[in-house]
C-alpha positions as CSV (number, residue, x, y, z in Angstrom):
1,X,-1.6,-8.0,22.1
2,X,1.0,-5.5,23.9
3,X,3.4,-6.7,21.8
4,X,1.3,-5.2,18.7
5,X,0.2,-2.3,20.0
6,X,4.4,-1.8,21.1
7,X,5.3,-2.5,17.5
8,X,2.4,-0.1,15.9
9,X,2.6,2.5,18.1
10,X,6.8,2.6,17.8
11,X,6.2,2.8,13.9
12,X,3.7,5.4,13.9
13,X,6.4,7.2,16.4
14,X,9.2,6.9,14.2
15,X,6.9,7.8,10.7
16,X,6.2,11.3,13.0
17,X,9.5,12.1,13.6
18,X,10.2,10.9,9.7
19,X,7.6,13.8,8.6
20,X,8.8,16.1,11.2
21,X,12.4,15.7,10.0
22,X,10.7,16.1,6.3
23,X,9.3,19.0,7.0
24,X,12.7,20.9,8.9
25,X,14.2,20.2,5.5
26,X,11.7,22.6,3.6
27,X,14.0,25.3,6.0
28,X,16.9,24.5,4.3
29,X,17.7,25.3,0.7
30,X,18.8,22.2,-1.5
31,X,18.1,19.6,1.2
32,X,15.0,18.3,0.3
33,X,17.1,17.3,-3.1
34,X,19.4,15.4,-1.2
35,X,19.3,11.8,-0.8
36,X,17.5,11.8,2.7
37,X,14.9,14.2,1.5
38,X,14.0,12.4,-1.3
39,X,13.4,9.0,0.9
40,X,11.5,11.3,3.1
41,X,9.7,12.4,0.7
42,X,9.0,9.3,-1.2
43,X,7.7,8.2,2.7
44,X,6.1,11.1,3.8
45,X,4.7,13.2,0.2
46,X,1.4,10.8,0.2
47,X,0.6,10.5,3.8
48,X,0.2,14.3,3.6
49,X,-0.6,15.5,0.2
50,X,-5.0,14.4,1.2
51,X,-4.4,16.7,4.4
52,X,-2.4,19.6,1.7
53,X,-5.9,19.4,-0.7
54,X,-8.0,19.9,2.5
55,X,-5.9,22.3,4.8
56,X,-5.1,25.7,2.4
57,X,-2.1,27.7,3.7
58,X,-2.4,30.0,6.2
59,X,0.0,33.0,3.7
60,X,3.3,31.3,3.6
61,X,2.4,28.5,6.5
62,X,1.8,25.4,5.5
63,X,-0.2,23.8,8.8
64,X,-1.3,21.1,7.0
65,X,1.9,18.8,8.6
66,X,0.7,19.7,12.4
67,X,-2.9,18.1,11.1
68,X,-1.3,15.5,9.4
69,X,0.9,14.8,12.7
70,X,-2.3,15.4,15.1
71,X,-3.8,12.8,13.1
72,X,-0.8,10.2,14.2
73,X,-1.5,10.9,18.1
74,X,-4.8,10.9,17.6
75,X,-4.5,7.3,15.8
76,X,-2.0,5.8,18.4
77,X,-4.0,6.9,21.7
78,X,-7.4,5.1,19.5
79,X,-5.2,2.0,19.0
80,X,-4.5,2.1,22.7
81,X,-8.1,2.2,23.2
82,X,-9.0,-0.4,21.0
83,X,-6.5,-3.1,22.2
84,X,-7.6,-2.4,25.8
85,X,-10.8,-3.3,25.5
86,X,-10.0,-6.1,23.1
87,X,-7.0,-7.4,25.5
């Protein structure tokens, strides 16, 4: 059971720091037309377009990422949870 719970919680690490890189791009002009940002986007665009129709913008700040990445932790400290008290 720890190896499953090292394997989910390292992917739902590395898919954070996937939208976090995703969303540093929007800083740059051009680079979320690049090849990386359009991987990342294909990757990260439907994990966080639900959280985009439910968080409006705050003017020009979008915080609907933060939620979106909230909503990782939040996931890998209840799969920690759950696998203790199954394993």
């Amino acid at each position: 059971m720890d190896t499953l719970f090292g394997i989910l919680s390292n992917l739902i690490w590395l898919y954070s720091w996937a939208l976090i890189i995703y969303i540093l791009l929007s800083w740059f002009p051009n680079a979320k037309e690049s090849g990386i940002g359009q991987f990342l986007a294909r990757i990260c665009e439907p994990y966080l377009e639900p959280f985009r129709k439910i968080i409006p913008p705050l003017g020009m700040i979008d915080i609907s990422p933060i939620v979106a990445i909230l909503v990782l932790r939040f996931a890998t400290s209840g799969l920690r949870q759950l696998f203790l008290w199954i394993g």
